[in-house]
Every structure is written in structure tokens, then in C-alpha cells.
C-alpha positions in Angstrom: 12.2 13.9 12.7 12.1 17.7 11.7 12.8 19.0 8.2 15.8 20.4 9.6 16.7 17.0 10.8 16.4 15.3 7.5 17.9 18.2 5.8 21.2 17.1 7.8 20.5 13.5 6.5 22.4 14.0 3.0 22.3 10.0 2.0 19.4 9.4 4.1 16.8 7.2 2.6 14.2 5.7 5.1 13.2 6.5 8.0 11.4 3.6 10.3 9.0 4.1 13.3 8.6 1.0 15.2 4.6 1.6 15.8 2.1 2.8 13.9 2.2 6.6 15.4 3.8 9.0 12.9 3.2 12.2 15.0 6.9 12.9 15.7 8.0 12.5 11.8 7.3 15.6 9.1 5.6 12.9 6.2 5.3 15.8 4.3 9.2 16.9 4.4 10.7 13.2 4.2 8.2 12.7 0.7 9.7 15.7 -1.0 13.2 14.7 0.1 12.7 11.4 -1.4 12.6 9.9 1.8 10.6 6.8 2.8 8.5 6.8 5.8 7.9 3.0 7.4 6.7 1.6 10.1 5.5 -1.6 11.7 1.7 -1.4 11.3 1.6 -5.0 10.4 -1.1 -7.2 10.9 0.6 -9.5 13.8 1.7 -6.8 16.0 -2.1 -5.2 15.6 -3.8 -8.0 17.7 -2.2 -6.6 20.9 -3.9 -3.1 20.0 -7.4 -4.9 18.3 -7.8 -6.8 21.9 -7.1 -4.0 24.2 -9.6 -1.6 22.0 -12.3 -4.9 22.7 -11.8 -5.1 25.9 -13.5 -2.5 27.2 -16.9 -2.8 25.0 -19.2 -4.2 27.4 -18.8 -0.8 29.6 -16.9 0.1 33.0 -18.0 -1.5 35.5 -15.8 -4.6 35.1 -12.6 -2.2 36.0 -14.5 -0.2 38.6 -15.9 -3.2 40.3 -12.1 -4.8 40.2 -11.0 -1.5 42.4 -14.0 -1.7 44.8 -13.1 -5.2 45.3 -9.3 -4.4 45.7 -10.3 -1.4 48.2 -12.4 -4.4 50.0 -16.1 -3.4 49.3 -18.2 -6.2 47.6 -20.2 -4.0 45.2 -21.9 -6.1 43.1 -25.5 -4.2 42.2 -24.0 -1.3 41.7 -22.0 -2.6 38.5 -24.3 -3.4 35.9 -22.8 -4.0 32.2 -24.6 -4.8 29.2 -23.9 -8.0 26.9 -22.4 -7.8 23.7 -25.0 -9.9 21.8 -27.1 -8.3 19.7 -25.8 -5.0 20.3 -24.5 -2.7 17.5 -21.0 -1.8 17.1 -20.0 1.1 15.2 -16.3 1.1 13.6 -14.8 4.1 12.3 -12.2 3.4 10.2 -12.1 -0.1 8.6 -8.4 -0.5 7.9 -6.5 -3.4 9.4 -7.2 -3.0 13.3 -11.1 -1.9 12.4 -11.1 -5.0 10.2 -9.8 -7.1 13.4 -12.0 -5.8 15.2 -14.5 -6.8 13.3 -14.0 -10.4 13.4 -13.2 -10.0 17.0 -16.7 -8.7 17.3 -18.7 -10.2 15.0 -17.6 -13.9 17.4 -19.7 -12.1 19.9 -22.9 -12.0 18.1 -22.9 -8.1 17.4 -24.0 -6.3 14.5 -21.4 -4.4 12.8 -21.7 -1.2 11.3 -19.2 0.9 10.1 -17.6 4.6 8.6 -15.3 4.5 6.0 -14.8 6.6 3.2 -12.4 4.7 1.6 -12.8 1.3 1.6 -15.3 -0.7 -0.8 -18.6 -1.8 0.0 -17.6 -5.2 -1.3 -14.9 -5.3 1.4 -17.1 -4.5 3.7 -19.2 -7.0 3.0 -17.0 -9.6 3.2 -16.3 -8.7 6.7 -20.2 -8.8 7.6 -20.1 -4.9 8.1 -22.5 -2.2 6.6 -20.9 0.7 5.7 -23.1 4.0 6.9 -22.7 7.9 7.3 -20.9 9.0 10.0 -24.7 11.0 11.1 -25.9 7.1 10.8 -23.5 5.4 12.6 -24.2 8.2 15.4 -27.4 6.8 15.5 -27.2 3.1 15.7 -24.5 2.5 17.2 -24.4 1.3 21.1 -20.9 1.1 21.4 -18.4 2.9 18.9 -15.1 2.1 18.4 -12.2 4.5 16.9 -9.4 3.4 14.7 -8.0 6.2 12.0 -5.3 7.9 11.9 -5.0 11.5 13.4 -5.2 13.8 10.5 -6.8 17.0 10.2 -10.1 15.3 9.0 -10.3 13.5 12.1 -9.4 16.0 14.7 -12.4 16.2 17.3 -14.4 13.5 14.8 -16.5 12.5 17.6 -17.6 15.6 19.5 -20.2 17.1 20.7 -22.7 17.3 17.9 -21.8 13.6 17.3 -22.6 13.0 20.5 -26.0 14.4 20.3 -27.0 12.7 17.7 -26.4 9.1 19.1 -28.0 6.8 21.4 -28.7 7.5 25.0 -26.1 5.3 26.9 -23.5 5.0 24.0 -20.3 3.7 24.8 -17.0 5.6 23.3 -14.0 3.7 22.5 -10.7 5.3 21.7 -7.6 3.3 21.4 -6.2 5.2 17.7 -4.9 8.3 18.6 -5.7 10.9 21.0 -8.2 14.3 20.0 -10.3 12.4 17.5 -12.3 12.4 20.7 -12.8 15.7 22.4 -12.1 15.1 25.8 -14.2 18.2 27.2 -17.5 16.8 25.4 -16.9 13.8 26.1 -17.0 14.5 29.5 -19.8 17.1 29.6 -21.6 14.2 27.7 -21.2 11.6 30.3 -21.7 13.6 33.1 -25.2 14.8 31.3 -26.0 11.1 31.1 -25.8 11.0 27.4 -23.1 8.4 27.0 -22.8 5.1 29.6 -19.2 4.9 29.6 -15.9 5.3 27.9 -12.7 2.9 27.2 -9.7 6.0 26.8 -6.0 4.5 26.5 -5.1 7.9 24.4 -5.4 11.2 25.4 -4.8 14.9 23.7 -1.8 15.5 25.2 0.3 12.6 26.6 1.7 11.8 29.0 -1.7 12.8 30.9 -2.1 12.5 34.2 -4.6 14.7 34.9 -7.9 15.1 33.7 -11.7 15.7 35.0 -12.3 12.4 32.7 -10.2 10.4 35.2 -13.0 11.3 38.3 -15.8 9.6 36.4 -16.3 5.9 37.6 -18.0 5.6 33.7 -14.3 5.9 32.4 -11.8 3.4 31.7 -8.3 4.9 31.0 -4.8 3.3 30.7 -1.9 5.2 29.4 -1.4 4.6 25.5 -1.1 0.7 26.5 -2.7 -0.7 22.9 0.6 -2.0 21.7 2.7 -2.3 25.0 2.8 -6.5 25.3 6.0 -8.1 24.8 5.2 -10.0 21.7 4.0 -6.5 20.3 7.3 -5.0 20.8 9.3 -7.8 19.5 7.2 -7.6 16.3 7.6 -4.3 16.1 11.4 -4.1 16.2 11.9 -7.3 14.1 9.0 -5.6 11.3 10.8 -2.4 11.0 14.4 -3.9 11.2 12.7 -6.1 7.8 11.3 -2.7 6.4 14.2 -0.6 6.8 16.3 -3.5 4.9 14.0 -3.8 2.3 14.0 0.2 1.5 18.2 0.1 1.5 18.0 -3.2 -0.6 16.0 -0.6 -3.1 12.7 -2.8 -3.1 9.4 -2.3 -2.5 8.3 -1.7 1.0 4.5 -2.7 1.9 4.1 -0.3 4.9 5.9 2.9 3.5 3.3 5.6 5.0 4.3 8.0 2.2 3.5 6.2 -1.2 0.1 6.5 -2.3 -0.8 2.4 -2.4 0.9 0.4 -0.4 -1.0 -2.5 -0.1 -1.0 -4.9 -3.3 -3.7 -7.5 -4.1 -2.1 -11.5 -4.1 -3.1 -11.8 -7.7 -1.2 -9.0 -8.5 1.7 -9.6 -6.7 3.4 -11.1 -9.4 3.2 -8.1 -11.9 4.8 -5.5 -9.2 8.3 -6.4 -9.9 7.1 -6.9 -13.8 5.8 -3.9 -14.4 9.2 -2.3 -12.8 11.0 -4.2 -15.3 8.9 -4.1 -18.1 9.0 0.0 -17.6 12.6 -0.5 -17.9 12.3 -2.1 -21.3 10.1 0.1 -22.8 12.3 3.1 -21.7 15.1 1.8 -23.3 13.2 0.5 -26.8 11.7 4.1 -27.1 14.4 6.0 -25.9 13.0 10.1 -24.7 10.1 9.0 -23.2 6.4 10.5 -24.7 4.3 13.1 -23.1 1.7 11.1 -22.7 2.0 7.0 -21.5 -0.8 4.0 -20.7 0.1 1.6 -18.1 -2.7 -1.1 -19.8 -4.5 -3.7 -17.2 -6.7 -6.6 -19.5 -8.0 -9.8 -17.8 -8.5 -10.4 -14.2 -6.1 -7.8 -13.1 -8.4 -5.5 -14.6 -10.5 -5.6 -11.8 -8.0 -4.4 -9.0 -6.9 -1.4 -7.7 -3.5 -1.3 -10.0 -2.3 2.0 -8.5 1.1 0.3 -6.8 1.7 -2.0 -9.9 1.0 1.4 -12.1 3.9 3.0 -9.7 6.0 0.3 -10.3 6.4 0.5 -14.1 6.8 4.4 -13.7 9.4 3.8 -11.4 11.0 1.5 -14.3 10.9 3.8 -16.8 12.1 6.8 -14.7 15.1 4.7 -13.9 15.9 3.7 -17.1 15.4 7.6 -18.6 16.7 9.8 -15.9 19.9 10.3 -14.5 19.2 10.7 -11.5 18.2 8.6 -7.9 14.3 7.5 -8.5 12.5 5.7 -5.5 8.8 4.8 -5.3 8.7 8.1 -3.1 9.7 10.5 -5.6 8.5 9.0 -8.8 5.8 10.9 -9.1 6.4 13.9 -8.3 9.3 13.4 -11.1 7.2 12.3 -13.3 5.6 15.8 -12.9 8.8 17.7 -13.3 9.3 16.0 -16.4 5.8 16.8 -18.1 5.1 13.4 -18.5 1.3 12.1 -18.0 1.2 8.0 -16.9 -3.0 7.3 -17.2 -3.9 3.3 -16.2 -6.1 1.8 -18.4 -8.0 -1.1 -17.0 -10.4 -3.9 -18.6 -11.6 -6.8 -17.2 -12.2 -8.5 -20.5 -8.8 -11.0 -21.6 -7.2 -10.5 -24.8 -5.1 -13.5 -25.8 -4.3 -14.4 -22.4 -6.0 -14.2 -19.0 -4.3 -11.5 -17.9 -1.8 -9.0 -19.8 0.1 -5.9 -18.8 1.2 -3.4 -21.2 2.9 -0.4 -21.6 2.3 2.0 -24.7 2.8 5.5 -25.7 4.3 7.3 -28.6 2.5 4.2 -31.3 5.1 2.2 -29.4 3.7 -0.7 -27.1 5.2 -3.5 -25.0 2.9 -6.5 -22.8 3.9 -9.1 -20.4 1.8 -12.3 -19.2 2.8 -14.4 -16.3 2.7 -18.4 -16.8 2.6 -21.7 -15.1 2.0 -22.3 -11.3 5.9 -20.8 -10.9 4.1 -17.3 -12.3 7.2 -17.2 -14.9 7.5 -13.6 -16.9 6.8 -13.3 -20.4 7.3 -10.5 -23.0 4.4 -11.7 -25.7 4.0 -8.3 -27.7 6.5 -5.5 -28.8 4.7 -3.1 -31.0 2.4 -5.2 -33.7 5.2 -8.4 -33.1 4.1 -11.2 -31.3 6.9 -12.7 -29.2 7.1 -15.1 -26.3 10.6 -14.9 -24.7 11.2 -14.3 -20.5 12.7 -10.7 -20.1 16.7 -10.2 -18.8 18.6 -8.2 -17.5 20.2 -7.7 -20.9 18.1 -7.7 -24.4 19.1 -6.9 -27.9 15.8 -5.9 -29.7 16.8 -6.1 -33.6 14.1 -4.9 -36.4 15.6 -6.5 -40.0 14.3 -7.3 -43.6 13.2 -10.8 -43.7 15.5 -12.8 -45.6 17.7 -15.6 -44.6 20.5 -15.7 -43.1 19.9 -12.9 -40.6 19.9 -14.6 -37.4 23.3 -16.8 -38.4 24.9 -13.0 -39.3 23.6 -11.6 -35.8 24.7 -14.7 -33.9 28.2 -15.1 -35.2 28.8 -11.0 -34.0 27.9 -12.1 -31.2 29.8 -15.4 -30.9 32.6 -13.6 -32.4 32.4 -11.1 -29.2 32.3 -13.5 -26.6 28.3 -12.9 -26.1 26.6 -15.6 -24.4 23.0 -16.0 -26.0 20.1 -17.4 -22.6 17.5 -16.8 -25.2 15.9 -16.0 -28.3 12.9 -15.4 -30.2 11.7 -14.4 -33.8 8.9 -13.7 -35.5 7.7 -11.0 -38.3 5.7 -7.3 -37.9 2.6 -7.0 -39.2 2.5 -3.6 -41.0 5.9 -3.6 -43.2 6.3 -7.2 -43.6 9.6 -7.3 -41.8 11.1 -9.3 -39.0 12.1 -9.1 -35.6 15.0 -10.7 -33.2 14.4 -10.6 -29.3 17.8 -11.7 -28.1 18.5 -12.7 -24.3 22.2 -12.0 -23.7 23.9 -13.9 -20.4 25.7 -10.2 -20.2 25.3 -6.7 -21.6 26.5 -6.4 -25.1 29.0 -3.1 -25.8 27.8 -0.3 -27.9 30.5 -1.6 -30.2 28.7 -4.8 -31.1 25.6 -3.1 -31.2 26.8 -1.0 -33.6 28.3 -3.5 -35.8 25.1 -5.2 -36.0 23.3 -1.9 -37.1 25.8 -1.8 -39.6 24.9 -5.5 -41.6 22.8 -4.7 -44.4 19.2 -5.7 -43.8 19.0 -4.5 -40.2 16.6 -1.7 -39.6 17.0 -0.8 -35.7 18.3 -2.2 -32.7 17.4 -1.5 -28.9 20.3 -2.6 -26.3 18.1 -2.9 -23.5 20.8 -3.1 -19.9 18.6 -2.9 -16.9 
């Protein structure tokens, strides 16, 4: 999947690998086309490629032994392993296979250390692993294990002056992608007597079927079989066939490789299609959106990584003020081409409920809550109003003096037109004394009733919010 290629895609909208491998797609072309990159790195089809990277962990001499036997020589001092117990496995990478692997391991009674940059020591933790230095988990390590994805950073990761450093008899493992090892010190490595043995099922350049690695009875190889069971490619066609419906459908999609976040935590879960909507509303109440805009976190949401729920209500707004397509691929960078600066505030500490999400900018604000065991939606502040009232599809937001007979005026225009009314609720501002309607319509209202409503004496504003 060139540039070229997806130049030549003129309604094309995702692209799905089935696998985790993203070598043969241009990530960087598809994001600034707008165009979604998934693919089926879930955590089901990633036990095939967790087990085969185990496998090989107590050393060679399992596989070599199996081919003396087959070649019918009965070998048995000469293959010596060592045992798992006790022994110190170093992870690089701690994402979802290094974090399978680490339960995998830990059953075995190893200590678990591991190099990762961006995951949280609290994670870590939780997973009975120590996050070190890479120099450190050279080191300590007697067996390491590789799972990251092949990026610049990574190239040749493990190399010669890693190798080095580490323990006489260390064993490499390298089921992720192929040159975050280099092959040639790996080799002169093992053949120096510096590492005991390596478990190889990717290679540089593939397919490979030569290479001095191959002559070394220390050396396990298969060819790129991590993910090659049949349950493993079932999952991946039937993952990818779900992703690929989900990014048509115009929804979120949890293993988009080209949106910054794409993991969401379960307590936030219910805010992700919330914060879309509520961005929606407050694009509509406050028209041009402001330069500058706070996507506000209080409560135990606080406390999570908000970046995909903060994406979310940008995505809302953008929708809602922009005539044009907006995904969760491009909304940032339109965001940018519109001057407009989204910051996420976050606090831990409640106010009012135990968690809130808001959305302010301009002196203009707008906060949601969700309720109940059935996590049900509701708007509880516009500007210095309280309200309590779930958010449509269709609003009338209505400022008025506060005097009566204002609702029974607003709700015969709207009986008059034929304007089913789902909800309602009322209450006064703070500041001017005044009062405010939040009307639930079954359908959107035409400007034409809108604008006879702004035409009743007493009524200051109102917002026709059609999502």
C-alpha cells in the first residue's frame, strides 16, 4: 500500500492488515490522507505468537536433540538446557504479547524484568515485572525476549554493544520483527561463546533461506511461524473483517495503528462516545469555535490517560463546525489547520459528582456525568446553569427572562409545529438572574420555529443543536 496506491483510492477510508506487521503499508501517507490503518493485533490471536516466542526459552538443544534423534543418533549428554526457574527474563517491549509473555513466564517461576519506555511502572508492577534500562536489562538478563515493533528506534536494538554488555551464555529471542537483532553480531556473538543460544522465527530479509546463523546447532529458526496456527488465522480474518466494519460504520476502531491512543481504559469507556457527542453540543451552542478549548477530566477519570476520550470530543466539535469529512485520523491535524488549541485538563478530585466531563472555552462551558449501573448520559451544566436532562440527537437550548408563562409559549410553538417534546428541563443562571429551557425534541426543529421562538418577547437566545 504505496502513496501512489492510496492516491488512486479517492473514497478510500481504511485500510486492514490481517496481522500485526505493517511493513508493506505507508502509515505515514494513509494518516495525512485521512486514512485509517487497522489491523488484527488483538489479544486472542496473540497467544499463537506469545507461545511460539516461549517456546524456545530454555535454549536449543530440545530442537537439535529432536533432529539427532530423527537422523538416528541417541545424543543425550551432549544436549544440556537450563531450567527456567529462577532464571531472569528480560522483555523488551511490554505491550500486549510482552505482557503475555509475562504471565506465561512468570507460571515458570522466573524473574521478570523488563524495557519499556512507555508503559507505567504501575503497570508494570501489576504484571510482577521491573522495569530497567536497556544497559540493565543487558546485564541481568539470562534469556531476552523481543517484542516491539520495527521502527527506526529499534533497528539493530540488540547488537553488538548490547551484546557485550550481557551475561556470558545469554539466550536471544526474536519472534517481533526481523533486524531489531543484528544477524551478523549475533552470530559473531555466539560463535565467540558469548551467547548460549538463539530462538529466530524472523529474519532481515524474508523469505531467508540462507544464512551463516542457520549452521550453528545454538540456533533455533522457523520461518516467520509466530502467528501461522489455524485458530490464529481465523482470528485474524474474522478481527479485521470487525475493524474494517467498524471504520465504514464511522465508529471508533480500537486497533487503528495510526491514531495516537487507541487503547481506552473500562472506566472510561462510557465517556468515548460522550465526549463525541458532547463536542457536538458545545459546537453548536457556541457557534465559531474559540482559539483556545479545555476538554475538563474531575473525579476518577481524572486519573487516566484521557488522550482517546480528549480525541473524541475534538472529533465532535470538528463535525459539528466544519464542512468537511472529519475522522479520528484527521482530527488533529485539522484542528491545527484551523488554529485551534484543545489542552485536557485533568483532576482527580470530584466536583458535584464522581466523575464529570466538560468542555469550555470562549467563558462558555458544557459537563456531562454518567449514572446508574446502565452508565445513562447526563448534561448537568451549561455555562453557570445547572441542568440534568440525557442529551439527543436534537436540542433546543432557549436563554429567557424569568417570568411565567414562558415554557407554555415555547411549548405551544412547538405543539403548533408538530414537534414532539422526549424531554425537558429548566432551571435559572446564576449571574443575570434569568432562566433557561433545555428542550429534547423527538426530531429536529426547522430554522423557522426556531426563529419564531427567538421572536416571543422575553427570549434572550436559542441554540438548535442537530447532531
Amino acid at each position: 500500500m504505496t502513496d501512489e496506491l492510496l492516491e488512486a483510492g479517492a473514497d478510500l477510508v481504511v485500510v486492514g492488515r490481517a496481522g500485526v506487521g505493517l511493513d508493506n503499508v505507508d502509515v505515514d501517507a494513509a494518516t495525512k490522507r485521512g486514512v485509517m490503518v487497522v489491523n488484527a493485533d488483538v489479544e486472542r490471536r496473540l497467544r499463537s505468537r506469545t507461545d511460539h516466542g516461549a517456546h524456545p526459552c530454555s535454549g536449543p538443544q530440545h530442537a537439535s536433540g529432536c533432529g539427532r534423534m530423527q537422523d538416528g543418533r541417541w545424543e543425550r549428554s551432549k544436549w544440556t538446557g537450563i531450567e527456567l526457574n529462577g532464571r531472569t527474563l528480560g522483555i523488551i517491549g511490554l505491550g500486549r504479547i510482552g505482557k503475555l509473555v509475562a504471565q506465561r513466564a512468570h507460571a515458570f517461576g522466573m524473574k521478570l524484568i523488563a524495557f519499556d519506555p512507555y508503559i507505567a511502572a504501575d503497570r508494570a508492577t501489576a504484571l510482577s515485572v521491573e522495569l530497567v534500562g536497556l544497559d540493565e536489562l543487558a546485564r541481568r538478563s539470562d534469556i531476552v525476549t523481543v517484542h516491539v515493533a520495527k521502527t527506526p528506534e529499534t533497528i539493530d536494538l540488540i547488537d553488538a554493544e548490547f551484546l557485550a554488555k550481557a551475561k556470558d551464555g545469554i539466550r536471544i529471542i526474536n519472534v517481533a520483527r526481523g533486524g531489531i537483532v543484528n544477524e551478523r553480531d549475533l552470530y559473531d556473538a555466539i560463535v565467540a561463546g558469548k551467547v548460549g543460544g538463539a530462538g529466530l522465527d524472523v529474519f532481515n530479509s524474508e523469505p531467508c533461506t540462507d544464512s551463516p546463523l542457520f549452521g550453528l546447532a545454538q540456533v533455533v529458526a522457523t520461518p516467520h511461524l509466530g502467528a501461522s496456527t489455524t485458530e490464529a488465522q481465523d482470528k485474524a480474518g474474522v478481527t479485521i473483517a470487525g475493524q474494517i466494519a467498524l471504520a465504514l460504520a464511522g465508529d471508533f476502531v480500537p486497533f487503528a495503528v495510526n491514531i495516537d491512543a487507541a487503547e481506552v481504559a473500562e472506566t472510561l469507556k462510557p465517556y468515548l462516545p460522550l465526549a463525541e457527542q458532547l463536542g457536538a453540543i458545545f459546537a453548536s451552542i457556541v457557534g465559531p469555535l474559540p482559539a483556545d478549548i479545555e476538554v475538563v477530566f474531575e473525579g476518577d477519570i481524572g486519573g487516566y490517560d484521557n488522550r482517546l476520550v480528549t480525541l473524541a470530543a475534538i472529533k465532535g466539535m470538528l463535525t459539528t463546525a466544519l464542512d468537511e469529512p472529519v475522522s479520528y485520523v484527521n482530527a488533529l491535524s485539522l484542528l491545527e489547520a484551523n488554529n485551534i488549541d484543545v489542552t485536557a485538563v485533568q483532576s482527580s478530585t470530584p466536583n458535584d459528582f464522581v466523575n464529570r466531563l466538560a468542555i469550555r472555552g470562549d467563558g462558555r462551558r458544557i459537563a456531562v456525568t454518567v449514572m446508574g449501573r446502565n452508565d445513562e448520559a447526563r448534561l448537568v451544566r451549561l455555562d453557570d446553569s445547572t441542568i440534568d436532562i440525557p442529551p439527543a440527537d436534537n436540542m433546543l437550548v432557549i436563554r429567557n427572562d424569568d417570568h411565567p408563562g414562558m415554557i407554555g409559549i415555547v411549548g405551544t410553538i412547538l405543539g403548533n409545529a408538530g414537534i414532539n417534546v422526549d424531554d425537558m428541563d429548566v432551571g435559572r443562571t446564576r449571574k443575570d438572574g434569568g432562566a433557561i429551557m433545555v428542550i429534547a425534541a423527538r426530531e429536529p426543529v426547522p430554522e423557522s420555529v426556531v426563529a419564531e421562538i427567538a421572536a416571543v418577547d422575553g427570549i434572550v437566545s436559542v441554540a438548535n443543536v442537530v447532531l
